[in-house]
C-alpha positions, 0 to 999 in steps of 0.5 A, spaced: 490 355 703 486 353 709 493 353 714 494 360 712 488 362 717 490 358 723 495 364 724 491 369 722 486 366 728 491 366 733 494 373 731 485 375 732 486 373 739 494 376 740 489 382 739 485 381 744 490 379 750 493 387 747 487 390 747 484 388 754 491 388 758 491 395 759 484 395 763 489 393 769 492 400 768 486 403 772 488 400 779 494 402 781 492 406 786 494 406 793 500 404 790 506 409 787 505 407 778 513 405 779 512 400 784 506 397 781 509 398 773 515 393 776 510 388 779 507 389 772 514 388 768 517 383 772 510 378 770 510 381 762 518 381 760 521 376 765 516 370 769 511 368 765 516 369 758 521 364 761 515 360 764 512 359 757 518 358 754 521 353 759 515 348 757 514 349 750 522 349 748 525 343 749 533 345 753 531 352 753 538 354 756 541 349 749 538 354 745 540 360 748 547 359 749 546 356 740 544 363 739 548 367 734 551 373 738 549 377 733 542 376 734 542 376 741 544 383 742 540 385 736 534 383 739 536 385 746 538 392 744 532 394 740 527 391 746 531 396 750 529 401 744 522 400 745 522 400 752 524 408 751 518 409 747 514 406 753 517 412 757 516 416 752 508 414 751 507 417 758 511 424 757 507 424 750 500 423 753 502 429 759 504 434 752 498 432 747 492 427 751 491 420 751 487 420 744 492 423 741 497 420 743 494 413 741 492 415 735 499 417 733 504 412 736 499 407 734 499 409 727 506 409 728 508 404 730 503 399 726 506 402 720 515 402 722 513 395 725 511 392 718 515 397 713 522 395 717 521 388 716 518 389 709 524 393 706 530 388 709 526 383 706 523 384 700 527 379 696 522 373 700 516 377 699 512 373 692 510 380 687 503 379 687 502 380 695 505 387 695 499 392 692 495 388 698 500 388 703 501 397 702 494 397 701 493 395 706 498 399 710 494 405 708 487 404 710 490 402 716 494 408 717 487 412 715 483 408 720 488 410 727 486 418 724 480 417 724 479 413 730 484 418 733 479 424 730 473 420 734 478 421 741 479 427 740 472 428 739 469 425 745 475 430 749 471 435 746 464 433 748 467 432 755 470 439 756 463 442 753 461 438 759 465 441 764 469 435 765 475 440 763 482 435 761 489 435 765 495 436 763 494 437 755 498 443 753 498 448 747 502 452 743 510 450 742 509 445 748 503 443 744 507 441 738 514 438 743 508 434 745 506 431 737 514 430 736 515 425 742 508 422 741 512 421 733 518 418 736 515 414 741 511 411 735 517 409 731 521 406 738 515 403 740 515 398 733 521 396 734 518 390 739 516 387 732 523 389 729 527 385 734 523 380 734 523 379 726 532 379 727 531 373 731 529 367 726 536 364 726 534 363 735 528 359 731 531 355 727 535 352 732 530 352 738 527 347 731 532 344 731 531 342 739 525 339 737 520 345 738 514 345 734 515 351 729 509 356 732 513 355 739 519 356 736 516 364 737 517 363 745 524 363 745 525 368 741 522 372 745 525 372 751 532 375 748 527 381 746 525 382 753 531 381 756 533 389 753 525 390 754 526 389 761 532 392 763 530 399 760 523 398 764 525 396 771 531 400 770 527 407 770 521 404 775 527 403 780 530 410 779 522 413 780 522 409 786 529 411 788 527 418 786 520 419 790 522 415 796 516 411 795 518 403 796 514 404 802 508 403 797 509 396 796 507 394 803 500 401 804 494 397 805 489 395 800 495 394 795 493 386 794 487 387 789 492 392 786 498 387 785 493 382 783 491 387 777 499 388 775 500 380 775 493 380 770 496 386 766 502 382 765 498 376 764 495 379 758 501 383 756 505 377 754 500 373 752 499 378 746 506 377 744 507 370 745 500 368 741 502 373 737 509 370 735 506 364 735 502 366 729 508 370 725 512 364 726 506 360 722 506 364 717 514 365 715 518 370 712 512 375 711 509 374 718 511 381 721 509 385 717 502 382 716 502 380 723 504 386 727 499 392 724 494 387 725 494 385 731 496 393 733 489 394 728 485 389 731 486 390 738 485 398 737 477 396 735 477 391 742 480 396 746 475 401 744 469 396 745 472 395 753 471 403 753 464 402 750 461 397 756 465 400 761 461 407 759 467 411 756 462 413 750 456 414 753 452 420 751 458 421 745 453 420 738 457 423 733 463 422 736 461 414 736 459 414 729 467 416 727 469 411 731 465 405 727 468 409 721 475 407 724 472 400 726 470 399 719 477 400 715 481 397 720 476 391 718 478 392 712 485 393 712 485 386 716 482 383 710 486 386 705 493 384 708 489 376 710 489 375 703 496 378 702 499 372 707 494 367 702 498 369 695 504 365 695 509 361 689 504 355 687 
């Protein structure tokens, strides 16, 4: 049973990389956000992939070209999809808020992301894990509520103290808002999902000699193959847009591309660990793996914002948000030990 927790731990420090990358969203400034977000999509989805994948995989370019059409196009098409979630995140936030938003695309997203997959493959999941499985599920979708609650919450203390929020409407727009946040949540997950149509790619990156946890790499470069053509698809229309290719050479942008390489960085190493951890744990790996890591992450994003002085001063609001931490908590332990029951 002790094998079970190497991909667990590797999942735990997936969720640190993804709740940490998007500190380097702070400094974009003097930079125009399209300019620094292809900077940052073109490290995350295109350089250091294919780098990692090079140096793990033995004969990337044999794999590839062995690579079922089926799930090459599968895998690059839902990356695409997912990609049109990001957009929509940032849309989200302009109708609802940041802490709304997240709560309700990461809930979202955490659950499609393990459903799908629970769903196709139900057949090769062993009975007895499945109460724990859905269970834990439910606890999570109950802890990104309340962790959504504590956000919400500290908006409030922070309009009570003249710090008046941008940008949040009311109303029907209010409401057109909660709607994109939902959509997004669910094309969001499908980072996971494209990732779990690809096992044949592993299998056959197996064969060439990788060992099984870096098959994951491979698999990953077809995923965000569509990824980054939606990404930088839509930064080089705003650029194009906004007349702002200028911005790449303003002055004191080098700290500004050094934080976009860094949250790319982060932002793949997430994903890479996190394949490496599903790989590991077989048929069952996405739907175990994916809420966790997004669940886990939630609780190392939150204590970033609690040292960086976000929560000061924001008691009640606090306490919530340790509620959301404690069941988040358990819902990790109930699926970790959902991953142990297996035949025999």
């Amino acid at each position: 049973m002790s094998e079970i927790y190497v991909p667990i731990m590797i999942v735990v420090l997936a969720s640190v990389f993804q709740g940490t990358f998007g500190l380097g969203m702070k400094f974009v400034k003097p930079m125009a956000w399209e300019a620094w977000w292809l900077i940052h999509a073109t490290v995350a989805m295109v350089i250091f992939p294919l780098i990692w994948a090079q140096l793990v995989i033995p004969d990337l370019g044999a794999v590839l070209a062995a690579a079922p059409a089926k799930e090459i196009w599968t895998g690059g098409i839902l990356g695409f999809f997912w990609g049109i979630g990001g957009i929509m995140f940032g849309i989200s936030v302009g109708y609802i808020g940041v802490s709304l938003t997240y709560g309700i695309v990461m809930g979202l997203c955490s659950i499609a992301g393990a459903l799908v997959p629970f769903v196709l493959r139900f057949d090769a999941i062993y009975p007895p894990s499945i109460p724990y499985i859905l269970g834990g599920l439910v606890i999570l979708a109950l802890a990104v509520y309340v962790v959504t609650v504590a956000g919400l919450k500290r908006d409030a203390c922070l309009v009570e103290r003249g710090q008046q929020l941008e940008g949040i409407k009311t109303g029907s727009e209010f409401r057109v808002g909660l709607i994109i946040a939902s959509v997004c949540g669910i094309l969001s997950a499908m980072l996971a999902v494209g990732f779990d149509n690809t096992v044949e790619i592993g299998r056959i990156a197996e064969e060439q000699g990788a060992i099984p946890r870096n098959t994951a790499l491979a698999r990953w470069v077809v995923v965000l193959v569509g990824a980054y053509l939606m990404n930088a698809g839509y930064a080089v229309v705003l650029l194009i847009k906004n007349r702002s290719f200028s911005s790449f050479g303003m002055k004191g942008t080098g700290s500004v591309v050094k934080w976009a390489v860094i949250a790319g960085l982060l932002w793949f190493a997430a994903l890479g660990t996190y394949g490496q951890g599903v790989a590991l744990m077989g048929d069952i790996g996405t739907m175990i793996c994916w809420p966790m890591m997004l669940g886990l992450s939630l609780i190392v994003s939150n204590v970033a914002a609690w040292f960086a002085g976000e929560w000061k001063g924001m008691k009640k609001p606090f306490q919530v948000l340790l509620l959301g931490v404690l069941l988040i908590i358990v819902a990790t332990i109930l699926m970790s030990y959902a991953s142990t029951l297996k035949v025999g």
